[in-house]
C-alpha positions as a printed NumPy array, in Angstrom:
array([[  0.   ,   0.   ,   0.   ],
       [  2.683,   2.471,   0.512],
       [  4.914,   1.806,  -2.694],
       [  1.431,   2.686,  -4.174],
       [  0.636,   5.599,  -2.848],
       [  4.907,   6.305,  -3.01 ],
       [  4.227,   5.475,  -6.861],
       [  1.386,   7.494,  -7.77 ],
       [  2.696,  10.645,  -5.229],
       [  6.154,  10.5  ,  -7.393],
       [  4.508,  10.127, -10.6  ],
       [  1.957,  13.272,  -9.917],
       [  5.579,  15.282,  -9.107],
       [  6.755,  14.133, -12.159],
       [  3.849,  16.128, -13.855],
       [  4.003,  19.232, -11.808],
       [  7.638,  19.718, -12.831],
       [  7.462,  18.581, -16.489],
       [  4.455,  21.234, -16.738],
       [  6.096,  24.068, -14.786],
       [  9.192,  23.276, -16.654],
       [  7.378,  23.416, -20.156],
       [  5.734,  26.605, -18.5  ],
       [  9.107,  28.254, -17.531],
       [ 10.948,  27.438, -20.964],
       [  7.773,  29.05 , -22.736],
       [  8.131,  31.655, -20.444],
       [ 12.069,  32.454, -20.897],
       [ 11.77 ,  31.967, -24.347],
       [  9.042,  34.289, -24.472],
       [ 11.373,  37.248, -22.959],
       [ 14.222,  36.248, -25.224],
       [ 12.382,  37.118, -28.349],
       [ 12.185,  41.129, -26.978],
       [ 16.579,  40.419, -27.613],
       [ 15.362,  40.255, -31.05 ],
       [ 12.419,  42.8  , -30.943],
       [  9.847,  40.297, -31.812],
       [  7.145,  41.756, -29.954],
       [  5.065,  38.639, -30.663],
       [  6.803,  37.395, -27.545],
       [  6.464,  34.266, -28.915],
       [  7.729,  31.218, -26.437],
       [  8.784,  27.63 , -27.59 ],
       [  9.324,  24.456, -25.61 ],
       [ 10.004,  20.329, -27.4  ],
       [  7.973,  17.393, -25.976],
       [ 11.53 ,  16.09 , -25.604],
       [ 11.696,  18.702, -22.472],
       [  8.937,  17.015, -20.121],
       [ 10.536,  14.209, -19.082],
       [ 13.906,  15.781, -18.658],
       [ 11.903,  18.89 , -16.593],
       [  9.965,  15.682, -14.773],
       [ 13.214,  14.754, -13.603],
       [ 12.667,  17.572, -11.2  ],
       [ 10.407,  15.575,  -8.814],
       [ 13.974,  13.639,  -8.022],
       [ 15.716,  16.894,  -6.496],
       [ 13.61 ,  17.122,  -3.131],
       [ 13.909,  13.735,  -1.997],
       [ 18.297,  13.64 ,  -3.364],
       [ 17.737,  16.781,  -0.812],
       [ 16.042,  15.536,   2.127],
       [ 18.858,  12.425,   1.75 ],
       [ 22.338,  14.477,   1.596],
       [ 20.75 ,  16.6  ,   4.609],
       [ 20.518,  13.407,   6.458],
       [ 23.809,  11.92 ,   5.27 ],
       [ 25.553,  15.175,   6.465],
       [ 23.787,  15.466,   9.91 ],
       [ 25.222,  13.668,  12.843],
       [ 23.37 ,  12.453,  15.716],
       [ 22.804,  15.676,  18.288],
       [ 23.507,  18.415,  15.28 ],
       [ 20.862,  20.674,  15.513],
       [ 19.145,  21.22 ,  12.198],
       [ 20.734,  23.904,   9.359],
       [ 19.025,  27.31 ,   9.84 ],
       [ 16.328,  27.919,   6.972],
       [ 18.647,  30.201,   5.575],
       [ 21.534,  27.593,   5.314],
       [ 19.182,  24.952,   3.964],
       [ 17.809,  27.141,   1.383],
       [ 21.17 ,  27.423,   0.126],
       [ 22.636,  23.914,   0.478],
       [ 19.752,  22.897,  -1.43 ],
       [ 19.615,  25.36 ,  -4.487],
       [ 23.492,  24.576,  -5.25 ],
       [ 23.316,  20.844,  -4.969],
       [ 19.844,  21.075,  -7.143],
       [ 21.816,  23.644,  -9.344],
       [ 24.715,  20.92 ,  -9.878],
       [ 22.074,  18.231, -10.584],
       [ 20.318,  20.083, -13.028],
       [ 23.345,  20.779, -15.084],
       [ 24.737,  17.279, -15.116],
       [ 21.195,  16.122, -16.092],
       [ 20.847,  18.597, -19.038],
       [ 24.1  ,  17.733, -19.639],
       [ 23.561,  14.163, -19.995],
       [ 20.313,  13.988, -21.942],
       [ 21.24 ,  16.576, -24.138],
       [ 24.316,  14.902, -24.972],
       [ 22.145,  11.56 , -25.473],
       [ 19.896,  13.314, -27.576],
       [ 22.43 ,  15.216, -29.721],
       [ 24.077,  11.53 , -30.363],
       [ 20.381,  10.87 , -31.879],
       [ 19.945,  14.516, -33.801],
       [ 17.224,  15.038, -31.7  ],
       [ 18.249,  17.782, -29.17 ],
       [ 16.134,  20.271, -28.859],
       [ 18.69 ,  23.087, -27.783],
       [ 22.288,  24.433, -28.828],
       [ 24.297,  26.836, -26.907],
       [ 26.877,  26.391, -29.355],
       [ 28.196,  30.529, -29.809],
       [ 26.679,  31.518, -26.736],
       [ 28.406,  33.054, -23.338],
       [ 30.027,  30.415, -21.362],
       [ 28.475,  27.457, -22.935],
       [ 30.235,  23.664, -22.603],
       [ 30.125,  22.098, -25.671],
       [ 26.972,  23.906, -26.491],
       [ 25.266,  21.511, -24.289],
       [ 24.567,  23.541, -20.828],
       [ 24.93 ,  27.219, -20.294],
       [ 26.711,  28.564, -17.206],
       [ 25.768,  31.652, -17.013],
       [ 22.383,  29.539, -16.541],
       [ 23.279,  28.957, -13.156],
       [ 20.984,  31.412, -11.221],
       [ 17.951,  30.262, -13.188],
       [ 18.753,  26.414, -12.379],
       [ 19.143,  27.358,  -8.633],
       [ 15.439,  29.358,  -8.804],
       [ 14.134,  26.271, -10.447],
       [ 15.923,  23.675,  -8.273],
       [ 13.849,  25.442,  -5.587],
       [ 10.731,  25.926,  -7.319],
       [ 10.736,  22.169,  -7.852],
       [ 11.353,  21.294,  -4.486],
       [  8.434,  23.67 ,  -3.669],
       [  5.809,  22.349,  -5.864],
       [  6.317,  18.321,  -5.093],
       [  6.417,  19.443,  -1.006],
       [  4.037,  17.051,   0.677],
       [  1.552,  19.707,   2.733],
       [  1.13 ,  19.78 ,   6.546],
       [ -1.911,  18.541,   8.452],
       [ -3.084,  16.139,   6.315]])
């Protein structure tokens, strides 16, 4: 009964994320065209990005497990501040290593959906970063949206 519910709980965070990363990409996007003075503000996203944004619903509980792995019996907990911190570098890192990976898997297929290649402090034209504040926002964001509420 509780792989179930463990199941179904994971694979409703996998939707939040995919969507609010579709929703985020459409967004950025969106403000990217004014670079161009497109005032259509059009925004794009791939089907290709839902799982990899889905991924997301991983970061929180990778979180909740390095906080335990790094606290030692007695240590009072990190303040808020500190946690809030810890946690948008480490889902910062992850992010990067994912988009990394699939987009290299992807570009092995022609199928990638993005290329950095030309762009400010890009790695093989795979991740961006100068991205980095925007993966540690969403890192958070994720972690936010798959939080299971209080009081029932």
């Amino acid at each position: 009964m509780k792989i179930t519910r463990y199941i179904r709980k994971t694979g409703f965070n996998f939707f939040k994320c995919g969507v609010a990363g579709w929703c985020l990409e459409v967004l950025f996007t969106s403000v990217d065209s004014i670079m161009v003075h497109d005032w259509r503000l059009m925004g794009r996203t791939s089907l290709l990005m839902f799982p990899i944004y889905g991924m997301g619903a991983l970061l929180a509980p990778i979180g909740r497990g390095v906080d335990r792995w790094l606290r030692t019996d007695g240590e009072e907990l990190l303040r808020p501040a500190d946690q809030l911190m810890r946690h948008g570098v480490l889902y910062m890192v992850l992010i990067f290593a994912a988009e990394y990976a699939s987009g290299f898997w992807l570009r092995s297929r022609g199928m990638c959906p993005w290329d950095y290649t030309g762009r400010h402090s890009n790695i093989n034209g795979l991740i961006r970063l100068d991205f980095a504040p925007l993966w540690f926002g969403t890192g958070l964001l994720f972690e936010r949206i798959t939080r299971e509420k209080c009081g029932g």
